[in-house]
Residue frames as a rotation matrix with the C-alpha (Angstrom) as fourth column:
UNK 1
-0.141 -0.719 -0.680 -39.94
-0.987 0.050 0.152 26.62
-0.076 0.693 -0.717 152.18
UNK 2
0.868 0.495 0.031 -40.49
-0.480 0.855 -0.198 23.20
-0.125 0.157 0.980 150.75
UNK 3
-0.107 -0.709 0.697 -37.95
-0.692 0.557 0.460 20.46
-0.714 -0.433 -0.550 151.49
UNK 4
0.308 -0.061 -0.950 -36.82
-0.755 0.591 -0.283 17.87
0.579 0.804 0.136 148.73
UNK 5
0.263 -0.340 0.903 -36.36
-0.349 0.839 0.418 14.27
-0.900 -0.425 0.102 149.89
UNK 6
-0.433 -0.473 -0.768 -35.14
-0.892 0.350 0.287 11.47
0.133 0.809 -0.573 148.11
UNK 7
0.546 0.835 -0.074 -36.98
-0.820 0.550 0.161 8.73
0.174 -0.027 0.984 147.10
UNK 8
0.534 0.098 0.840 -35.87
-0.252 0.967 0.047 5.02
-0.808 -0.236 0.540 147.72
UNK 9
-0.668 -0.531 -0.521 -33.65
-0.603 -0.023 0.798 3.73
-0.436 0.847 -0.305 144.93
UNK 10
-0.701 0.576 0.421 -36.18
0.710 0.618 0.337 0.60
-0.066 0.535 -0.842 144.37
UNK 11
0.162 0.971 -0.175 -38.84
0.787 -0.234 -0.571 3.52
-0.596 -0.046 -0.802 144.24
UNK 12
-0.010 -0.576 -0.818 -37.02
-0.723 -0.561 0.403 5.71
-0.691 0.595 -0.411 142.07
UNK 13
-0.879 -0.447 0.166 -36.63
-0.175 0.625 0.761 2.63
-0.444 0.639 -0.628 139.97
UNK 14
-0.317 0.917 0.244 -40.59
0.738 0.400 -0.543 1.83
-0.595 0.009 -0.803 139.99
UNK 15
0.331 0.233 -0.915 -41.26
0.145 -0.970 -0.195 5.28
-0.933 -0.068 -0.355 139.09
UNK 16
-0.381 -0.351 -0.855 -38.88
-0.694 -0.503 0.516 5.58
-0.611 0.790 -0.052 135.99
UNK 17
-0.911 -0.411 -0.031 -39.44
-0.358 0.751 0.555 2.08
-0.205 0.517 -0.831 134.85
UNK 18
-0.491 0.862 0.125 -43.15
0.244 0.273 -0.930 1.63
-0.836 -0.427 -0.345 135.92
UNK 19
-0.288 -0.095 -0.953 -44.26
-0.702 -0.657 0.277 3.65
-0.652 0.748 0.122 132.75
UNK 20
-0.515 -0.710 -0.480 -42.64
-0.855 0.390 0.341 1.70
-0.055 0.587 -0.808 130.06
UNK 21
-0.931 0.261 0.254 -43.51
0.180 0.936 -0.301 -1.85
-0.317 -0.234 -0.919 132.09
UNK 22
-0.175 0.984 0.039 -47.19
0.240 0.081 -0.967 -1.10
-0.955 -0.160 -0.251 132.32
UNK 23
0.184 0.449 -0.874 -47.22
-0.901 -0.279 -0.333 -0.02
-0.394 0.849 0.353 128.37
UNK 24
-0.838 -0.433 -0.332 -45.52
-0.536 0.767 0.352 -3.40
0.102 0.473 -0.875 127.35
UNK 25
-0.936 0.236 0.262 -47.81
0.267 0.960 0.086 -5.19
-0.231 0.150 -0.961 129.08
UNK 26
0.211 0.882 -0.421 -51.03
-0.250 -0.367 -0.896 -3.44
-0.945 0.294 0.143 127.85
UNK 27
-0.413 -0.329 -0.849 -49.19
-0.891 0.338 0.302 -4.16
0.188 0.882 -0.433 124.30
UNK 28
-0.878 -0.478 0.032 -48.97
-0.477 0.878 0.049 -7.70
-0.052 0.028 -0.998 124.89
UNK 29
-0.491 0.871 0.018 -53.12
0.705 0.410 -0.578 -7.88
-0.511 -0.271 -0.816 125.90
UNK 30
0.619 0.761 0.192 -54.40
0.566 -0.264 -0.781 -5.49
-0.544 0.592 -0.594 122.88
UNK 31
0.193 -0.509 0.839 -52.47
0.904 -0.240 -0.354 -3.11
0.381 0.827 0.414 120.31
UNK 32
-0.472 -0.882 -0.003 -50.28
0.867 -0.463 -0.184 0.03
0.161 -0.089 0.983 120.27
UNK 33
-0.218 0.633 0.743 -53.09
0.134 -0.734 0.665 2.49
0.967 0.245 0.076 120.43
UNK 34
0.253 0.954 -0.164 -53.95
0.049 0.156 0.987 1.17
0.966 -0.258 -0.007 123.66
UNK 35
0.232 -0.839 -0.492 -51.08
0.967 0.253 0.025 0.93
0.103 -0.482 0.870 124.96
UNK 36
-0.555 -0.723 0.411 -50.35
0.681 -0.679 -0.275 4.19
0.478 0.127 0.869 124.41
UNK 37
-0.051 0.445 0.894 -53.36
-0.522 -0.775 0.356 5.78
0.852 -0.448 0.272 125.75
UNK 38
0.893 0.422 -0.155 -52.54
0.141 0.064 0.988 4.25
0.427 -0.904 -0.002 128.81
UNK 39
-0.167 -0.943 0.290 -48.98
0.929 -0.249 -0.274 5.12
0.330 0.223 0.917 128.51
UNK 40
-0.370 -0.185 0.911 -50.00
0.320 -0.945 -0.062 8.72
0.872 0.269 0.408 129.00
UNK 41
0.810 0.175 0.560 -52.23
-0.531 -0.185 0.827 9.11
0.248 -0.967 -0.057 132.23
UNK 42
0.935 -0.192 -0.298 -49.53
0.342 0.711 0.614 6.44
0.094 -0.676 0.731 133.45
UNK 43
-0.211 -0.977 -0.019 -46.28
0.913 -0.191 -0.360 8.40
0.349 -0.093 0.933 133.11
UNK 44
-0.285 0.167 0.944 -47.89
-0.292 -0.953 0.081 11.74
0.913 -0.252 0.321 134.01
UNK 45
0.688 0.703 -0.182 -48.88
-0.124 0.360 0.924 9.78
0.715 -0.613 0.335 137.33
UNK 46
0.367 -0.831 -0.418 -45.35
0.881 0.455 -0.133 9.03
0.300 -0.319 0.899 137.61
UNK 47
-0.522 -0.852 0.031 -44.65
0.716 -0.458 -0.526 12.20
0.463 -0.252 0.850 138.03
UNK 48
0.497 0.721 0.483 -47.20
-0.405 -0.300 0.864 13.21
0.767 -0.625 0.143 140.11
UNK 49
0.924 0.131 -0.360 -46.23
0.134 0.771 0.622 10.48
0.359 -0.623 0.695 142.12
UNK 50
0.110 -0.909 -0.403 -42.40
0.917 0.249 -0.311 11.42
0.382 -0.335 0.861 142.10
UNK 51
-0.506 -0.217 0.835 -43.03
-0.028 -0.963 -0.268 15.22
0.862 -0.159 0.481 142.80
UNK 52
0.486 0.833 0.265 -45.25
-0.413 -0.049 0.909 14.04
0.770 -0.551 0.320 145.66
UNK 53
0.811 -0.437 -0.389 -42.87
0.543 0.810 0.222 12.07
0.218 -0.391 0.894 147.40
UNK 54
0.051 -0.959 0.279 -40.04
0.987 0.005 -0.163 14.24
0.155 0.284 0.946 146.43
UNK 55
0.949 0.227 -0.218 -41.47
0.129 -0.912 -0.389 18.15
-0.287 0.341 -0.895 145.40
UNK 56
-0.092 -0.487 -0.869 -38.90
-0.700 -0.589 0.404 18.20
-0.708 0.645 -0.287 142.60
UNK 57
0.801 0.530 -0.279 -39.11
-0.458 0.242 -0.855 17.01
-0.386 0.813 0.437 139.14
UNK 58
-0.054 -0.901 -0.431 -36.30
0.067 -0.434 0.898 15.65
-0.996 0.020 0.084 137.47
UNK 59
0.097 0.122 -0.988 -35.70
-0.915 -0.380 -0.137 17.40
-0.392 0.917 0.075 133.85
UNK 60
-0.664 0.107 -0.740 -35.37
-0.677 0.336 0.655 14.34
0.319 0.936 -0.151 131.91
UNK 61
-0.915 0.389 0.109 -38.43
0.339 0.885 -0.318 12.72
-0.220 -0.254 -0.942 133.13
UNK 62
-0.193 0.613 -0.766 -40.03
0.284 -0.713 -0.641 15.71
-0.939 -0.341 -0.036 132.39
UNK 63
-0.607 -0.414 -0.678 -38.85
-0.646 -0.240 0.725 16.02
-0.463 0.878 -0.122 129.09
UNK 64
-0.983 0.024 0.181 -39.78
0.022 1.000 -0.010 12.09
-0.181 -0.006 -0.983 128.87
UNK 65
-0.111 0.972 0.208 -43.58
0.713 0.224 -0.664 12.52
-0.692 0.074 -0.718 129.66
UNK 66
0.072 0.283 -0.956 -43.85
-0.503 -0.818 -0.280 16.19
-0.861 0.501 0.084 127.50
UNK 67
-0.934 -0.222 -0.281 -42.21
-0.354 0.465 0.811 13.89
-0.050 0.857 -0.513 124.41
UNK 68
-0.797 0.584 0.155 -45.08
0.478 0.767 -0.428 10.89
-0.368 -0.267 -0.890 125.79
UNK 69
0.627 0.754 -0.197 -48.21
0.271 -0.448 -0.852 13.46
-0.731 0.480 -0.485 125.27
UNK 70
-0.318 -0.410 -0.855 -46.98
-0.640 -0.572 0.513 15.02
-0.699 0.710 -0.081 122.34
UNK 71
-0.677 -0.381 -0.629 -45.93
-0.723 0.504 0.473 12.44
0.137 0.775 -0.617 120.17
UNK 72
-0.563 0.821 0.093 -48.52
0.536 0.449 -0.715 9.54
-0.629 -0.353 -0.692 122.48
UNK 73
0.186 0.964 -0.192 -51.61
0.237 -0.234 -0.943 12.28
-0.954 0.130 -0.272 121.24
UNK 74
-0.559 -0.154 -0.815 -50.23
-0.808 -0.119 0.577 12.36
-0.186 0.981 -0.057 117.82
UNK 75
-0.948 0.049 0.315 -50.61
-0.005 0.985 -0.170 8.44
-0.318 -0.163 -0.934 117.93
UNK 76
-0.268 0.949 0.163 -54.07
0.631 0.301 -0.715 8.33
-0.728 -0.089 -0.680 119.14
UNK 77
0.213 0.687 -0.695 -55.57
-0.447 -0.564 -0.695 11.68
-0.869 0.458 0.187 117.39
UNK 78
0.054 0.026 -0.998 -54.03
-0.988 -0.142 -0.057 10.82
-0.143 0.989 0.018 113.73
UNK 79
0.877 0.440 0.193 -54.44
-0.400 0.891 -0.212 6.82
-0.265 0.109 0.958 114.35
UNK 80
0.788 -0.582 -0.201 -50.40
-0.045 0.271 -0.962 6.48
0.614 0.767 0.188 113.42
UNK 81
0.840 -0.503 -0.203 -47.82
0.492 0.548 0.676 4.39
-0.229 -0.668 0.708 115.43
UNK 82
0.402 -0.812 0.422 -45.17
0.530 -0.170 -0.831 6.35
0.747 0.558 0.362 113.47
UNK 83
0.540 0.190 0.820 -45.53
-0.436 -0.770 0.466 9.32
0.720 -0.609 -0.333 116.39
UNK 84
0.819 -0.159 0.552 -44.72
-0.485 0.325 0.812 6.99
-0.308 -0.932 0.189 119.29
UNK 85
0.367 -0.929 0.052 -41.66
0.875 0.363 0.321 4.94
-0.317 -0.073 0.946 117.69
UNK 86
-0.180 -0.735 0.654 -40.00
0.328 -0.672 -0.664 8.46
0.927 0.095 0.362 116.91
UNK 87
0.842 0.037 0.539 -40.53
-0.456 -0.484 0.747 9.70
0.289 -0.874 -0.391 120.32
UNK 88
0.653 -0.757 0.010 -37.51
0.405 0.360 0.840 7.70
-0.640 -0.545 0.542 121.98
UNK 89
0.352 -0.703 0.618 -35.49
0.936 0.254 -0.243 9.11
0.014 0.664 0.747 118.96
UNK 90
0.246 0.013 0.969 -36.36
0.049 -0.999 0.001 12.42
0.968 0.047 -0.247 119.41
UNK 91
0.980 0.199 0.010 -36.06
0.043 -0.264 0.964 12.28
0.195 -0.944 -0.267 123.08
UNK 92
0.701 -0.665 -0.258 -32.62
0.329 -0.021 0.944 11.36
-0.633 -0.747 0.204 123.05
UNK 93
-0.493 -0.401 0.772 -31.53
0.441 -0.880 -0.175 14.03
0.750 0.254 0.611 120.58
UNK 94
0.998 0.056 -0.016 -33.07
0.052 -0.731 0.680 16.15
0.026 -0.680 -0.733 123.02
UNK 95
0.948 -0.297 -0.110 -30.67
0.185 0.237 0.954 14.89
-0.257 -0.925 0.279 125.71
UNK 96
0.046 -0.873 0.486 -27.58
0.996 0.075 0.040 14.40
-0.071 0.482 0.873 122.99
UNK 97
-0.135 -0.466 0.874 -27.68
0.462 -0.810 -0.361 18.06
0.877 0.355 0.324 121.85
UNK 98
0.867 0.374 0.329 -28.50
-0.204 -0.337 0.919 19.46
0.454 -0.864 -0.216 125.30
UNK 99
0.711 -0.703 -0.026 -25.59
0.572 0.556 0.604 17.61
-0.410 -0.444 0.797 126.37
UNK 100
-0.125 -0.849 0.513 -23.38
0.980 -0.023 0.200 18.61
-0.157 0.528 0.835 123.28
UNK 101
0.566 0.375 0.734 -24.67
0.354 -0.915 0.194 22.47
0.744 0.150 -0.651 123.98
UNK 102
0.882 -0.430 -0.196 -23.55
0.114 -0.209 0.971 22.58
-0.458 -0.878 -0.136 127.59
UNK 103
0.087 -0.945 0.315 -19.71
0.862 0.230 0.451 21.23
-0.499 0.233 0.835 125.81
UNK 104
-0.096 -0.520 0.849 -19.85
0.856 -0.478 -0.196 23.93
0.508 0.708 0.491 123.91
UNK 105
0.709 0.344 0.615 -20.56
-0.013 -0.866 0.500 26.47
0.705 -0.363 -0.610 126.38
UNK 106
-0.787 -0.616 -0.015 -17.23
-0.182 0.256 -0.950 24.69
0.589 -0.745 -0.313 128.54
UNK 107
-0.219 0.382 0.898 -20.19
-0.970 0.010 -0.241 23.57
-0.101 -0.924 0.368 130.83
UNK 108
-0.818 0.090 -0.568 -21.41
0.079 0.996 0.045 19.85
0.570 -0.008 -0.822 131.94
UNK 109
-0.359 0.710 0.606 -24.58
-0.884 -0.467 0.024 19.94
0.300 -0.528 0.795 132.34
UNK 110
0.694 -0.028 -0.719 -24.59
0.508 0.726 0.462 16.05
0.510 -0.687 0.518 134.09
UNK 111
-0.685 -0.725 -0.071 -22.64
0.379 -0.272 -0.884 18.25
0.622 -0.633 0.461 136.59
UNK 112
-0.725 0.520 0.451 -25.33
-0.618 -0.781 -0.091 20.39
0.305 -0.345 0.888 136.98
UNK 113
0.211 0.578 -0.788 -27.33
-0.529 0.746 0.405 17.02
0.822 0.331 0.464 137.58
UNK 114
0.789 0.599 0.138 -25.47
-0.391 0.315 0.865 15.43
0.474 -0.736 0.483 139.42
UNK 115
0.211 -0.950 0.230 -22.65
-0.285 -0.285 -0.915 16.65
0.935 0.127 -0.330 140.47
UNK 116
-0.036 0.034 0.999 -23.57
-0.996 -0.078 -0.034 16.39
0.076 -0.996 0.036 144.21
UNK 117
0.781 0.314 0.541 -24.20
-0.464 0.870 0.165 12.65
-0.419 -0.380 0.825 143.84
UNK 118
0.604 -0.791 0.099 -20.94
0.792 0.582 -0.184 11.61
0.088 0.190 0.978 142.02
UNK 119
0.798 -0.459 -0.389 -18.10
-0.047 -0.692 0.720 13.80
-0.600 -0.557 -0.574 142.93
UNK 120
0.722 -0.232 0.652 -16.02
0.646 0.563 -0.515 14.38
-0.248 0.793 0.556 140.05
UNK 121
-0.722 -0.686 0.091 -13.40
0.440 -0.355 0.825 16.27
-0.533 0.636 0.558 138.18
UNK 122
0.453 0.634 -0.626 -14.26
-0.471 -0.426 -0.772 18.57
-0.757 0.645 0.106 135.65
UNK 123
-0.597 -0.181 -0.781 -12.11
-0.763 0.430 0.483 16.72
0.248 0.885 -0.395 132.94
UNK 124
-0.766 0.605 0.218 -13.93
0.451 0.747 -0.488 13.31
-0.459 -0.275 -0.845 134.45
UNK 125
-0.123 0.990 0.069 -17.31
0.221 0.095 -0.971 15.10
-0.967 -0.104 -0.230 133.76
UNK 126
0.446 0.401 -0.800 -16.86
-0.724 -0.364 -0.586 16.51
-0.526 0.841 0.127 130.60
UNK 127
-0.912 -0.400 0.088 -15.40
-0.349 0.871 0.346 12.85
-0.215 0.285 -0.934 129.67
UNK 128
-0.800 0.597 0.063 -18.72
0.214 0.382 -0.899 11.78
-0.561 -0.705 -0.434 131.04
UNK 129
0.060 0.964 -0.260 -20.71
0.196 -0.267 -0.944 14.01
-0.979 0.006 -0.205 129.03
UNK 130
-0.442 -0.396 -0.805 -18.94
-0.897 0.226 0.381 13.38
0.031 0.890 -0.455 125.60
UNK 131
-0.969 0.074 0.236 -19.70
0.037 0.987 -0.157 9.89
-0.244 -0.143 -0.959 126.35
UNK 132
-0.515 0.827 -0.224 -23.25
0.367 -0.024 -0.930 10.46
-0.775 -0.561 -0.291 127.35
UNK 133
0.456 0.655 -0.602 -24.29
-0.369 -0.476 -0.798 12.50
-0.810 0.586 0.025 124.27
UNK 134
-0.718 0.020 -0.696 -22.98
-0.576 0.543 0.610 9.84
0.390 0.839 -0.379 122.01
UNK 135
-0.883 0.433 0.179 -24.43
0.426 0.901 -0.081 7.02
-0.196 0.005 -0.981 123.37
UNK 136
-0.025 0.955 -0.295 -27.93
-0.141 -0.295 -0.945 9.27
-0.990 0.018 0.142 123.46
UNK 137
-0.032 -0.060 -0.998 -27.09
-0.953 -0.299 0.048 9.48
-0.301 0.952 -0.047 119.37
UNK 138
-0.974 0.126 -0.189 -26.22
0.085 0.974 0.208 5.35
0.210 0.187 -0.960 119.09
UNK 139
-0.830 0.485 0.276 -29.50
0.003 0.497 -0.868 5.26
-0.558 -0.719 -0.414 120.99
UNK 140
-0.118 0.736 -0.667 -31.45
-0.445 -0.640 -0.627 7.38
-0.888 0.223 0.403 118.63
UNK 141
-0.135 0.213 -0.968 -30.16
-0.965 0.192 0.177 6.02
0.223 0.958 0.180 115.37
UNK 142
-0.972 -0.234 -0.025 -30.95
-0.229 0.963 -0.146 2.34
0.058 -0.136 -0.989 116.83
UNK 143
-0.180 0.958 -0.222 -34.63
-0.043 -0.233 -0.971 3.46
-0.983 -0.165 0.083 117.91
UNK 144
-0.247 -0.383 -0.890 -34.20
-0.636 -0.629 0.447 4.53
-0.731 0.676 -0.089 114.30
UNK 145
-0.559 -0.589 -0.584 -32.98
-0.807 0.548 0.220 1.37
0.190 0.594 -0.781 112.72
UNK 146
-0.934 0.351 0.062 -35.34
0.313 0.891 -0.328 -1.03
-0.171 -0.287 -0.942 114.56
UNK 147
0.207 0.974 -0.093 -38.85
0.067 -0.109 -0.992 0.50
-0.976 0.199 -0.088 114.30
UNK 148
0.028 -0.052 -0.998 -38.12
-0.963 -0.270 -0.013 1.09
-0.269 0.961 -0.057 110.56
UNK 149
-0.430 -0.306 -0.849 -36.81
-0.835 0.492 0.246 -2.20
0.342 0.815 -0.467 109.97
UNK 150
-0.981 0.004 -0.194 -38.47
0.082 0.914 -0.398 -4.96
0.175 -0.406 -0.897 112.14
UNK 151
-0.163 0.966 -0.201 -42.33
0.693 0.257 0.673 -5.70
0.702 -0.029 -0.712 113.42
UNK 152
-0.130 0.075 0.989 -43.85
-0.404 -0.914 0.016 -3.47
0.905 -0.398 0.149 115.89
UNK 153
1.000 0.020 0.010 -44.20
-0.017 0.386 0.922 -6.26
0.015 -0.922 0.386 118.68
UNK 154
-0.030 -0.998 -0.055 -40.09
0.832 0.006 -0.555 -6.43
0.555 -0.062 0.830 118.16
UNK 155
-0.254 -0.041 0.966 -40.10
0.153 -0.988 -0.001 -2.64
0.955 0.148 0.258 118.58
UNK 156
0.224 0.320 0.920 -41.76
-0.676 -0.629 0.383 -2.47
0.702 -0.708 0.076 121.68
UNK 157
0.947 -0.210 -0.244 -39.78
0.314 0.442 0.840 -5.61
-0.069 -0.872 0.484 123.28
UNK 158
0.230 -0.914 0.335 -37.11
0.755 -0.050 -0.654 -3.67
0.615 0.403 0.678 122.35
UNK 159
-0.422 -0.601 0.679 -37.91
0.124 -0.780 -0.613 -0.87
0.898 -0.174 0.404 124.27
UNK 160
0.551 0.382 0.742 -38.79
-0.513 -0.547 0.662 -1.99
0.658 -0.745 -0.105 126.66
UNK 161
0.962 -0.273 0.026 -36.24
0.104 0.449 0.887 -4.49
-0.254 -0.851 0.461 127.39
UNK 162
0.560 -0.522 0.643 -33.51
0.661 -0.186 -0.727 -3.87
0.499 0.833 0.241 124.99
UNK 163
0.266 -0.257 0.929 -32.88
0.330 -0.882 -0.338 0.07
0.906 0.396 -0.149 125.46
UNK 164
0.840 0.053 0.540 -33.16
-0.479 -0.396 0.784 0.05
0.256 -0.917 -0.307 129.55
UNK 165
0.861 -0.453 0.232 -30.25
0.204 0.725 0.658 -3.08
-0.467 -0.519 0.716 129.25
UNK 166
0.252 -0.855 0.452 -27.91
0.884 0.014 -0.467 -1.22
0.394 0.518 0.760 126.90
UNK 167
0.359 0.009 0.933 -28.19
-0.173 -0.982 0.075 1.72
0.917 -0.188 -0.351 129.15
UNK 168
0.998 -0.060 0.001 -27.50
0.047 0.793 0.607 -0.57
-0.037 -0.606 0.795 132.14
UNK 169
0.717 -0.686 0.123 -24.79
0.597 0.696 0.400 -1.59
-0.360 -0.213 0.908 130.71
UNK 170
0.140 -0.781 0.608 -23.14
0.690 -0.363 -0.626 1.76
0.710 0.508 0.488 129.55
UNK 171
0.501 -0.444 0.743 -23.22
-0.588 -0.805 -0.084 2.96
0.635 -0.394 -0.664 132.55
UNK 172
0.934 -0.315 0.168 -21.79
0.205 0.859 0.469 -0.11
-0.292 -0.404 0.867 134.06
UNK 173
0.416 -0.577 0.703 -18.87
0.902 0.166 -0.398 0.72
0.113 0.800 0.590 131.25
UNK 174
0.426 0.150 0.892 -18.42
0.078 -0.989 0.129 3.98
0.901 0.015 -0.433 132.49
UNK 175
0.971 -0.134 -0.196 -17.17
0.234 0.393 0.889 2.92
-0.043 -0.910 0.413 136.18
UNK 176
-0.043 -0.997 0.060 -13.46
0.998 -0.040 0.038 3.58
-0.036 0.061 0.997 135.00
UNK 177
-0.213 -0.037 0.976 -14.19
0.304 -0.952 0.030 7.13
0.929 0.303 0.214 133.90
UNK 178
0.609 0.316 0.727 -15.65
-0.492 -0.568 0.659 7.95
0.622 -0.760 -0.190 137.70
UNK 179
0.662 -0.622 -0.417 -13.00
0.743 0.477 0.469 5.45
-0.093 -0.620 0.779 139.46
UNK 180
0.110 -0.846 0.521 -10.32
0.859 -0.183 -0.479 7.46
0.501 0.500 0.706 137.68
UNK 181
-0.348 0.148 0.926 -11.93
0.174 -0.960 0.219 11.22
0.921 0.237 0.309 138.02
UNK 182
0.530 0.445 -0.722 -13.75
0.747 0.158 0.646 10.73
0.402 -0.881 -0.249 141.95
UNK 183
-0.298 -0.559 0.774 -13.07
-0.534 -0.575 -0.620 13.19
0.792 -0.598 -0.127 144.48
UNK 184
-0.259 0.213 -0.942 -13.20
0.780 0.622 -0.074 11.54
0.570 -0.754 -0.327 147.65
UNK 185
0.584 0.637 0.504 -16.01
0.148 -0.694 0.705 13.29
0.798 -0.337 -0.500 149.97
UNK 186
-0.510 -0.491 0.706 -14.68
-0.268 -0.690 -0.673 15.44
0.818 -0.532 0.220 152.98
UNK 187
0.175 0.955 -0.239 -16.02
0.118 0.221 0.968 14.38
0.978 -0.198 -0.074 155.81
């Protein structure tokens, strides 16, 4: 039987963020093409790297890289940046209706996530996950609203510094909803 660990939080952090970082700065020294085919071996590494460490995936990093090739080998094969700036939209509709599926099924499926790491109510979570599958929607129609309307070096200091600091900061915003809803752990 194979044994899950947990990585490090600052390695857990490297891992999600590492990606992302390592396309910006390939942007920054040649153009979006290039970026992007290194974008792809480099997030499918990540998760090499996080199932090695770990032997478990998690689903929305998975999701993440499947979106990455997809939309990434649109990019390269048909020569058109459109592919890659809809990928963050599409990714979080994923997450939003996935989210707003569970609600209708009476389920939270950030319970099923990660229920074991924040101890919660079930009104608390399905707060949580009302929340959670807007903000994925704000995110989407912003992703939306900025590649459409601004340059494509904007676009990609947007996401890469932008989208990780309004996420930051809604779950920062979010601290009342798990102060409120906590179970306090048995021990």
């Amino acid at each position: 039987m194979t044994q899950t660990t947990s990585p490090s939080p600052f390695l857990k952090l490297a891992l999600e963020i590492g990606p992302i970082a390592v396309f910006f700065v390939t942007y920054t020294r040649s153009d979006i093409y290039t970026a992007t085919a290194v974008f792809i071996p480099t997030i499918l590494a990540a998760l090499v790297a996080s199932w090695w460490l770990t032997r478990s995936l998690p689903k929305m990093a998975v999701v993440t890289a499947v979106m990455v090739v997809v939309f990434g080998g649109l990019t390269l094969w048909l020569q058109d940046a459109t592919f890659i700036k809809m990928k963050p939209t599409i990714v979080n509709l994923i997450f939003a209706g996935a989210l707003g599926f569970g609600l209708t099924r009476g389920r939270s499926y950030l319970k099923d996530l990660m229920g074991d790491a924040l101890p919660m109510t079930d009104a608390g979570w399905t707060i949580l996950t009302k929340r959670w599958a807007l903000f994925f929607v704000f995110l989407a129609v912003l992703n939306e609203a900025v590649w459409r309307t601004q340059t494509e070096a904007f676009w990609v200091s947007f996401k890469t510094f932008a989208s990780p600091a309004l996420t930051f900061g809604f779950v920062m915003s979010q601290m009342g909803v798990l102060k409120r809803h906590g179970l306090e752990e048995k021990g």
